[in-house]
Structure formats: structure tokens, C-alpha cells
C-alpha positions as CSV (number, residue, x, y, z in Angstrom):
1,X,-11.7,-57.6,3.1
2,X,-8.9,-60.1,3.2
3,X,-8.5,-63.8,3.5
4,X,-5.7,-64.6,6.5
5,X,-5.1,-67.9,8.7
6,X,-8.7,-66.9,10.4
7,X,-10.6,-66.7,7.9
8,X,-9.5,-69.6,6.4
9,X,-9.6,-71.4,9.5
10,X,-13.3,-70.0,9.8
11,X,-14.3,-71.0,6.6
12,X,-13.6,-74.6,6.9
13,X,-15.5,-74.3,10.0
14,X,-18.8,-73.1,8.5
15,X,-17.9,-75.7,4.9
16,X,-17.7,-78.6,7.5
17,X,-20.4,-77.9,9.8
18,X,-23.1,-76.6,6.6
19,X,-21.5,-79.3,4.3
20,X,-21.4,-77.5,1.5
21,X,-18.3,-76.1,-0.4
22,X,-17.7,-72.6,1.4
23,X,-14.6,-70.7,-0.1
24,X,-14.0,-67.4,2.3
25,X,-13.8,-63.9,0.2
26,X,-12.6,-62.1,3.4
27,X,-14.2,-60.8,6.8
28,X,-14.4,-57.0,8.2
29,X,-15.0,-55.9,11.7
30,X,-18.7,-55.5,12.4
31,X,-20.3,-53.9,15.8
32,X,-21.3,-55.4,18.2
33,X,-17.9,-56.9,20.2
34,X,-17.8,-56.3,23.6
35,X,-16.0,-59.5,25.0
36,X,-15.2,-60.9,21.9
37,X,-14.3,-59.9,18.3
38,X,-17.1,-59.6,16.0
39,X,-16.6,-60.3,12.4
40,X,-18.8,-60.8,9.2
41,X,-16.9,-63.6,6.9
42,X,-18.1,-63.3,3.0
43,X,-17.7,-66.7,1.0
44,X,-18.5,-68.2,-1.9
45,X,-20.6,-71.4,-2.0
46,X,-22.5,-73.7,-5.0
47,X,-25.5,-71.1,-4.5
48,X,-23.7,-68.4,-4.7
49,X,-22.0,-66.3,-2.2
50,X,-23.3,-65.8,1.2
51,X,-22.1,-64.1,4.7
52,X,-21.7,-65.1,8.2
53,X,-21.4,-63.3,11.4
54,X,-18.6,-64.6,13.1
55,X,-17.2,-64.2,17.1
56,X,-13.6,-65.2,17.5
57,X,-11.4,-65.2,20.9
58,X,-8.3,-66.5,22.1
59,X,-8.8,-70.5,22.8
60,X,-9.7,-69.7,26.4
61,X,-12.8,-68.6,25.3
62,X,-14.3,-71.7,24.0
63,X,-16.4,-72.7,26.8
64,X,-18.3,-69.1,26.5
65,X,-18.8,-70.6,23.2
66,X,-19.8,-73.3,23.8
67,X,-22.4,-72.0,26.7
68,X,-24.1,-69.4,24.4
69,X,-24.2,-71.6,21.9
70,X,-26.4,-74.3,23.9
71,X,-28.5,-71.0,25.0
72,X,-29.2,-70.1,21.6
73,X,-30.2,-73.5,20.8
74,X,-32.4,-73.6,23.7
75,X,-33.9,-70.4,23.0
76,X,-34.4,-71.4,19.1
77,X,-36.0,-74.8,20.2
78,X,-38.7,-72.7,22.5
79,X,-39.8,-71.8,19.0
80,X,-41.2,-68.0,20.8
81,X,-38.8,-65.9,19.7
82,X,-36.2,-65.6,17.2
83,X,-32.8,-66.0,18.0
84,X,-29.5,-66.4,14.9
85,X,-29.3,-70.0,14.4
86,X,-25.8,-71.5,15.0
87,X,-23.8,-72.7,12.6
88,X,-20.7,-73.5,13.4
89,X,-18.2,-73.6,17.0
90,X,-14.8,-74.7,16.9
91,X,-10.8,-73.8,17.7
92,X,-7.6,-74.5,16.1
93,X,-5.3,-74.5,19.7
94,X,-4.9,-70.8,19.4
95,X,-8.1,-69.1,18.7
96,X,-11.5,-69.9,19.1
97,X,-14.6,-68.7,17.2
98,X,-18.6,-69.1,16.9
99,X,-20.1,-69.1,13.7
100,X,-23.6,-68.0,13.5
101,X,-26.4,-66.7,9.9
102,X,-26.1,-63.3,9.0
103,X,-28.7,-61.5,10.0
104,X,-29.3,-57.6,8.9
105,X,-30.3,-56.1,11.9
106,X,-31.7,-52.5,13.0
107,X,-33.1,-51.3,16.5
108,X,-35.9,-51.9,17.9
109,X,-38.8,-50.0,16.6
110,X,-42.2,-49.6,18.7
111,X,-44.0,-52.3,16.5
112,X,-41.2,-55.0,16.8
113,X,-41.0,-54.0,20.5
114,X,-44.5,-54.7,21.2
115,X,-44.1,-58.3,19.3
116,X,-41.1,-59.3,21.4
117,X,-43.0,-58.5,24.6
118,X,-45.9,-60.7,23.8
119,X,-43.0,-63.4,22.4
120,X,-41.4,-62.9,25.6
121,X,-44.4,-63.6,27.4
122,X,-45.2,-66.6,25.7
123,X,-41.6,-68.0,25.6
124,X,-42.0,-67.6,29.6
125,X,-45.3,-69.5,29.8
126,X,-44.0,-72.9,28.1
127,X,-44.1,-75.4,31.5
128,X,-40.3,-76.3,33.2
129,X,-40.0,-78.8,35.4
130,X,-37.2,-77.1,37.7
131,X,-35.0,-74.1,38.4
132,X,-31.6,-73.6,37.1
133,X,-29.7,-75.2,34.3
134,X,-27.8,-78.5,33.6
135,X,-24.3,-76.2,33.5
136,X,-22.3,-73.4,34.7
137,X,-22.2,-70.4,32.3
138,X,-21.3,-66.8,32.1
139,X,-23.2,-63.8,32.5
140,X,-21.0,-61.1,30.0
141,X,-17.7,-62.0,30.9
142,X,-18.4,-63.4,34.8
143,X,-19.3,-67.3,35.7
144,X,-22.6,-68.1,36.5
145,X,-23.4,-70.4,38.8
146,X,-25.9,-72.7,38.0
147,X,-27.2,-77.0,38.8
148,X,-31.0,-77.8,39.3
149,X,-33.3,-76.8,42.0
150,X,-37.1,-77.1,43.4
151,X,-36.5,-74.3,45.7
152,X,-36.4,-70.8,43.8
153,X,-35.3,-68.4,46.5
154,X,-32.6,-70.8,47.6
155,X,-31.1,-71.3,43.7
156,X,-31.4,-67.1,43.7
157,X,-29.6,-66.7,47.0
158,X,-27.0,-68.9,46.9
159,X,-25.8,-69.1,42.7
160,X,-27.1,-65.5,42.0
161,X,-26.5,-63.2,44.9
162,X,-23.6,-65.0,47.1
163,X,-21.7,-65.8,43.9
164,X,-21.4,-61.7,42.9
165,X,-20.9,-60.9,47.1
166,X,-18.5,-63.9,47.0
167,X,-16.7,-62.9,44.0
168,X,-16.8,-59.2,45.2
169,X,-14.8,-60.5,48.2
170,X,-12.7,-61.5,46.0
171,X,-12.0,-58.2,44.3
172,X,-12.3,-56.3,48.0
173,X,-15.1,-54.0,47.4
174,X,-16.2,-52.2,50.1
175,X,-16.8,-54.9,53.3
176,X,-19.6,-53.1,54.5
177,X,-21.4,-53.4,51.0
178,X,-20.4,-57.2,51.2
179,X,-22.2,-57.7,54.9
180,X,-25.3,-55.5,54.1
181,X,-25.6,-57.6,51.0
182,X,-25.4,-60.8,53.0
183,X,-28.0,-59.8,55.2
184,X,-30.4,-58.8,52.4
185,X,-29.6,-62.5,50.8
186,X,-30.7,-63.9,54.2
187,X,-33.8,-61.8,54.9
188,X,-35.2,-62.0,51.3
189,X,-37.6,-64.5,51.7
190,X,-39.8,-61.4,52.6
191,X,-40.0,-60.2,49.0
192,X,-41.4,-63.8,48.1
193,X,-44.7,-64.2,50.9
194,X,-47.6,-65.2,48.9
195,X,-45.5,-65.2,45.8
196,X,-44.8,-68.5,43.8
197,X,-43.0,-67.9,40.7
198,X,-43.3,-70.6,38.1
199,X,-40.5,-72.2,36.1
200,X,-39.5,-70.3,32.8
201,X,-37.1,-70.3,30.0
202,X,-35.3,-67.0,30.6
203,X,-32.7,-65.4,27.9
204,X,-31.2,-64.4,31.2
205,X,-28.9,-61.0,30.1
206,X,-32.0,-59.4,28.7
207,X,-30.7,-55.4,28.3
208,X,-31.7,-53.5,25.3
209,X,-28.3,-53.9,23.8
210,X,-28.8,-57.9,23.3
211,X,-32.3,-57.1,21.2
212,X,-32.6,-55.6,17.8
213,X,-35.3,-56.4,14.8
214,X,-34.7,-58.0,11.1
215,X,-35.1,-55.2,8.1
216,X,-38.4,-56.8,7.7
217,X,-39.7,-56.0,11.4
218,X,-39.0,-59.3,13.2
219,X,-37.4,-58.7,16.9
220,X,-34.6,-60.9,17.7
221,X,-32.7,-61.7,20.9
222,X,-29.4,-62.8,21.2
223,X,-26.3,-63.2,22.9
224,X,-28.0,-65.1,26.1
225,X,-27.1,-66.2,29.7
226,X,-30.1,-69.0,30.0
227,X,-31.0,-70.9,32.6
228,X,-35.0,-71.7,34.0
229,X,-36.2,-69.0,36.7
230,X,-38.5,-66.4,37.9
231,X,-39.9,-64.5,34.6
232,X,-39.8,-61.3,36.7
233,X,-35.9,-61.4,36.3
234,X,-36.1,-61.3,32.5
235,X,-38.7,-58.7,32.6
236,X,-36.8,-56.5,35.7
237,X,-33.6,-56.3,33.2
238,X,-35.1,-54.8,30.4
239,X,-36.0,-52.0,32.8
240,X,-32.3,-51.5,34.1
241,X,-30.6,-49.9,31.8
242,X,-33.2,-49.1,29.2
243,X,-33.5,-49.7,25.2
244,X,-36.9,-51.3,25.4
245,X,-39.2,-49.1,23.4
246,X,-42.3,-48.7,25.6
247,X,-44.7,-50.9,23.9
248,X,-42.3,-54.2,24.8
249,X,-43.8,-53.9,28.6
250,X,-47.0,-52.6,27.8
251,X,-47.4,-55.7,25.1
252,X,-45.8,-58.2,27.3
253,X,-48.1,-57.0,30.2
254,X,-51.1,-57.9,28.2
255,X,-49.9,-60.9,27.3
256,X,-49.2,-61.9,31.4
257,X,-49.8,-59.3,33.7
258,X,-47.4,-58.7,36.3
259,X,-47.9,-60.3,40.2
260,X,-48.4,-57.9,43.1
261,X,-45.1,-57.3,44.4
262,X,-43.1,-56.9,41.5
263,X,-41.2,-53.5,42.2
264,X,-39.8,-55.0,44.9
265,X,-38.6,-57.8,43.2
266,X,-37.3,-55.9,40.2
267,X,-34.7,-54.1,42.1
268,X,-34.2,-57.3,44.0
269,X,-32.9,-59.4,41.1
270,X,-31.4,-56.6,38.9
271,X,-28.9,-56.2,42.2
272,X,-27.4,-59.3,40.7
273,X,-26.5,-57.7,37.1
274,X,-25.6,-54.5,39.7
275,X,-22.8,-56.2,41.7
276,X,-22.0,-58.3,38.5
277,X,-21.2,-54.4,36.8
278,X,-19.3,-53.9,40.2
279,X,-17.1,-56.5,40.0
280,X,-16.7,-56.3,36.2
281,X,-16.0,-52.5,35.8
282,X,-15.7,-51.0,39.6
283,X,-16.6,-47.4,39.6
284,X,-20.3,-45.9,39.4
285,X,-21.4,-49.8,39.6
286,X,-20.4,-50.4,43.1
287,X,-22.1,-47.2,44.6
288,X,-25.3,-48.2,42.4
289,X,-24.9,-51.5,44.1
290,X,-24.7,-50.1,47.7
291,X,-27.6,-48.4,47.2
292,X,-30.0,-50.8,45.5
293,X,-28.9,-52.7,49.1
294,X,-29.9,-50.2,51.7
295,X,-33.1,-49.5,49.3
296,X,-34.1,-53.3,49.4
297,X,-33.4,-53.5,53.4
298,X,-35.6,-50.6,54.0
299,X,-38.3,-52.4,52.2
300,X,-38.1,-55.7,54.6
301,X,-37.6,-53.0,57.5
């Protein structure tokens, strides 16, 4: 490990924000960057030396930051599940970084699995008083629209599945993808007849990559888009692109069985993470998309 401009600027990042005396050792690349660079600084302090996990980016990237810091903190203050507490955020004009507690972390296993899905399900049932959230964020690297709303379906339509058709406009995917997906966003309110979801504190980018468990068995979520909406969202990701041992549904449908209608409205929301795939990587993601389209239209016939 080495100490360079980062790591010092890093360290007096974490001494400020802990206040304590934190002298940095080095940092070494850690898994786990996708977007950004993922790092675990090593420093001394009065206690004795301790690590950090660290995410650093160009300046630009302070307001992602910034947003998945709040998430965390909202997550954290749900008390349900456990998320890495924050301890630091900051930039120096150049780069910009988010310091959070090191956490020794290993996949899911089927007994942490089954825990998260009953946290999951109790982190859901804790009372909101309206859809959306108080800011914009980003979902991976894409915005996400977001402001407060009493209507569900509308907030869904309009900041979930127009903003990926309007941004995949943007991009010029296929135009008849763009009009079939239009039409689905105005004749969805067929998914939702005798269905009225409640308000819920989602994680919001809930795949099996953003889960893991402590040494000691605990699960542990992370890295969140959050905002207040339908718990069948959260729950239809985890069943996207798999990772979830089985005993996270099974335990989370104990804990809150699932409403009549839900395959429907599975596919229906995971079309947003679909077209955001399309728009952020092309290829296979934009077919997929198509597809999950023409499926949902056959539905509403």
C-alpha cells in the first residue's frame, strides 16, 4: 500500500469528520467498483490502526455522493436492516470521494438470506406518508427522477417509465420500442385495479450484487437508489437478475405475503431497471426491454 495526494486527502477526510487523529498507512484497490473506484485506506489512530472502505471519482461525481450517502442514512435510520454507516463525503476541486466503516463482507448464505427477507419486510412495513423522495438521484450511473406524490401510478409513469423512454429517445433506440412503451405507460393502470400499494422505504437498486453478509452472518445492503414506493418493486428486482438465495423470498413472504397480481407487476416495474440497462449498456438490454413490452401489453390485451 502507499500513501499519495489521495490518501492523504482521504485521511484528513475521515480525522475531521471522526475527530480523532487518523494518520493514513496506505490504500489498495478492493472489489466492488463499478462506477466508481473502490479502495480500502489503512490508518493509524489513538486506538490503534483501523481501515476504511473508501469510493473516490472525479469531482463530478459528488452529487452521487452525496445522494447515496443520504440513502444510506435513511436506510440506517429505518433501523431494519443494516446498511455501512457513513463516515466521511468530501472533494478537494479535483476528485471526490465517500468514506464509509469497513466491513468484512462474504455472500449471502441461505441463513443470512432468509434474515434479510424478513428485515426487508419489516423495513417495508414502517408507515410513509407519500411516494417519492425530497431529491433527484441516480439509479447506477443514470438520474432518477424523483419530488413527492399521493398518486403512485402517476409518480411510476411519469419519473420511472417516461424518464428511461425519454432518455432512450435520447440515445435513439429503436422508435418502435419507444411508442409501444408509451402505450404500455398509458394503459398501465390495468395492472393496479383493486390494488393499493402502501408507502415504503425501498433500497430502490435491490439486485444480488448490492447484498452480502458480515463474517458473523449478518446480511447487509448497500449501495442504494432510495426513494418511498410500492414494496413490490424492491421485491421484483431481487428476482431480475438473481443472487438472492432462495430462502430471502420464501422468508420475506412469510413475513408479508405477496398481493394477487404480483407477476404482472413484477415484470411491470423491473422494465424500468430493463430500459435503464438499455440505455446504459445497449446491446442484449434493449431486446430484453422490447420484449418485457409486448409481454406486458399482451397482459392488458
Amino acid at each position: 500500500m502507499k500513501v499519495d495526494a489521495l490518501g492523504r486527502a482521504l485521511g484528513n477526510s475521515i480525522a475531521q469528520a471522526t475527530g480523532e487523529g487518523f494518520t493514513p498507512l496506505g490504500h489498495e484497490g478492493v472489489p466492488g467498483g463499478c462506477i466508481h473506484r473502490a479502495l480500502r485506506i489503512e490508518g493509524r489512530t489513538p486506538a490503534g490502526t483501523r481501515s476504511f472502505f473508501a469510493k473516490t471519482n472525479d469531482a463530478s461525481s459528488a452529487a452521487m455522493f452525496e445522494c447515496e450517502a443520504e440513502g444510506l442514512e435513511a436506510l440506517r435510520a429505518a433501523g431494519a436492516v443494516r446498511v455501512p454507516r457513513v463516515i466521511a463525503r468530501g472533494d478537494d476541486g479535483e476528485r471526490s470521494w465517500l468514506v464509509l466503516e469497513w466491513l468484512e463482507l462474504a455472500a449471502l448464505g441461505p441463513a443470512a438470506a432468509a434474515r434479510l427477507g424478513a428485515a426487508l419486510a419489516a423495513q417495508h412495513r414502517l408507515a410513509q406518508q407519500r411516494f417519492g423522495w425530497a431529491r433527484d438521484n441516480f439509479i447506477g450511473a443514470s438520474p432518477q427522477a424523483n419530488g413527492w406524490s399521493d398518486d403512485w401510478l402517476d409518480f411510476w409513469r411519469m419519473r420511472r417509465l417516461m424518464a428511461q423512454l425519454r432518455l432512450a429517445a435520447g440515445k435513439r433506440l429503436p422508435p418502435r420500442m419507444l411508442d409501444r412503451g408509451e402505450r404500455l405507460a398509458a394503459d398501465s393502470e390495468a395492472f393496479f385495479r383493486g390494488y393499493r400499494p402502501a408507502a415504503s422505504l425501498l433500497h430502490g437498486d435491490l439486485w444480488g450484487g448490492n447484498a452480502a453478509m458480515t463474517v458473523e452472518g449478518e446480511p447487509v445492503l448497500f449501495d442504494p437508489a432510495v426513494y418511498v414506493g410500492d414494496r413490490e418493486a424492491d421485491v421484483a428486482m431481487t428476482e431480475l437478475f438473481g443472487g438472492f438465495p432462495a430462502g430471502f423470498g420464501s422468508a420475506y413472504r412469510a413475513a408479508w405475503p405477496m398481493d394477487d397480481g404480483y407477476r404482472v407487476r413484477r415484470d411491470f416495474y423491473n422494465l424500468y431497471h430493463l430500459l435503464n440497462h438499455a440505455n446504459l449498456f445497449a446491446g442484449a438490454y434493449v431486446r430484453q426491454a422490447e420484449q418485457s413490452i409486448e409481454r406486458l401489453l399482451a397482459e392488458i390485451g
